[in-house]
C-alpha positions, 0 to 999 in steps of 0.5 A: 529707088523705084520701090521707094517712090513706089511706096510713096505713090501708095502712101499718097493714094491711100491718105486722099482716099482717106481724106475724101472717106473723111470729106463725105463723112463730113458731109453727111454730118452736114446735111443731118444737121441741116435736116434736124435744125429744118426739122425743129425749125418746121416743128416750132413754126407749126407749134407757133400757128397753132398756139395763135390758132387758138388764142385767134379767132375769125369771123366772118372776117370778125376777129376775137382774142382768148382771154382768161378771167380766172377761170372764166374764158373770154373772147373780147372783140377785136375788130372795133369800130365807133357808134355814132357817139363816137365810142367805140363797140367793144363786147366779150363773148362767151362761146368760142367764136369757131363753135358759134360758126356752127350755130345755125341761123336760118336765112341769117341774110335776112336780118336788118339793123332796125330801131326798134327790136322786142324780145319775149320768151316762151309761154310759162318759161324764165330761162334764168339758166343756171344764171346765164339767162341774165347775162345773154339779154343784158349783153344783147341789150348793151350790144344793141344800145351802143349800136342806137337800138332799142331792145325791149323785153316784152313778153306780151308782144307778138311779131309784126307781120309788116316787120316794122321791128325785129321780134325775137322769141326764146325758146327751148328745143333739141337743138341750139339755133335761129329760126326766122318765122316771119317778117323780121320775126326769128325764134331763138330755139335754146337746147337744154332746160331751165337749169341747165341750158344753151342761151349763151351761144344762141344769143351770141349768135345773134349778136355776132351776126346783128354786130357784122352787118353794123362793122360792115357799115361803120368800117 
C-alpha cells in the first residue's frame, strides 16, 4: 500500500510539474505575441506619421496639402481666410513648402503689406524660364490682387528711397534667395539662366511670406 500511494505522490508531482513547464511555455507564447503585435502596431503608426508627413506640410503655422495634377505636383493652401470681398484666398504652390523654409530672405520681418507694389527685372534679361517666368508673376499678381494690392510690371521703375511702395527687382545669381536693398525695396536673386532656372521657389517665397502676414491679420 505504501508503494502504491508512493507511486501516486510521484505521478502526481510529475503531472504539476509538467503543467507549470506547460504554463510558462504559455506564457512565453503570450508575450511574443503581445510583442510582435506592439511591434506591428508601432511600425504601422510610425508608416501612418510619415505617410501624413508627406502629404502636410506647415508653415510658419501655414498648412499645405500635396496634390497630384497628372504629373504636376501641387501644394494647394490650407489655411484660407477671406479678403475684404468676402472671397476667400486660396493659391497652389509649386515648390514643396519644407524646401521653401530653406530659401533665405533677408530681413523677411521687414516687409509690409503696401498698395502699391512694382516689380521689374534685371537689365536685358526676360526670365521666361523655360515658362515658368509667366506663371511666377502671374501668381504673384493673382495672390496680390486678392489681398487688395497692386503689382505693377514695370521695368523702368527704380526703388523708392522714402519706400512708399514694395519694389521687387529679379535677378540671377549663384544661389536662390531674397535680398532687401532698401526701404521696401528687395532683390529677387534667381539661381540658374534663362532656360533653365529657379523663379518659382524665389517667387513663392515672397508669396508665403507676403500671405502670412495677410492671415495673421484676417484670422
Amino acid at each position: 500500500k505504501e508503494k502504491k500511494k508512493k507511486s501516486v505522490s510521484v505521478e502526481k508531482d510529475s503531472s504539476k510539474g509538467e503543467e507549470l513547464k506547460k504554463g510558462k511555455e504559455e506564457e512565453k507564447i503570450l508575450k511574443m505575441i503581445f510583442i510582435i503585435a506592439g511591434l506591428a502596431f508601432l511600425a504601422f503608426f510610425t508608416y501612418y506619421l510619415f505617410i501624413q508627413s508627406q502629404s502636410n506640410f506647415n508653415y510658419k503655422g501655414l498648412k499645405f496639402e500635396s496634390v497630384k495634377m497628372g504629373e504636376i505636383q501641387l501644394y494647394p493652401l490650407v489655411s484660407i481666410v477671406n479678403n475684404s470681398q468676402g472671397k476667400p484666398i486660396m493659391f497652389n504652390l509649386r515648390t514643396n513648402p519644407n524646401e521653401l523654409k530653406k530659401v533665405p530672405f533677408e530681413s523677411y520681418e521687414n516687409l509690409r503689406l503696401l498698395v502699391l507694389n512694382v516689380i521689374g527685372g534685371q537689365e536685358n534679361m526676360t526670365f521666361k524660364c523655360g515658362g515658368d517666368g509667366v506663371i511666377a508673376v502671374a501668381n504673384l499678381q493673382i495672390l496680390f490682387s486678392n489681398m487688395g494690392m497692386d503689382l505693377i510690371k514695370d521695368e523702368n521703375a527704380t526703388c523708392d528711397p522714402e519706400g512708399r511702395y514694395n519694389y521687387f527687382t529679379l535677378k540671377y545669381g549663384d544661389e536662390t534667395r531674397i535680398e532687401e536693398v532698401g526701404p521696401a525695396c528687395y532683390d529677387i536673386i534667381i539661381k540658374g539662366d534663362e532656360e533653365s532656372c529657379e523663379i518659382l521657389p524665389a517667387t513663392e517665397k515672397l508669396m508665403v511670406e507676403a500671405y502670412l502676414r495677410y492671415y495673421n491679420l484676417k484670422r
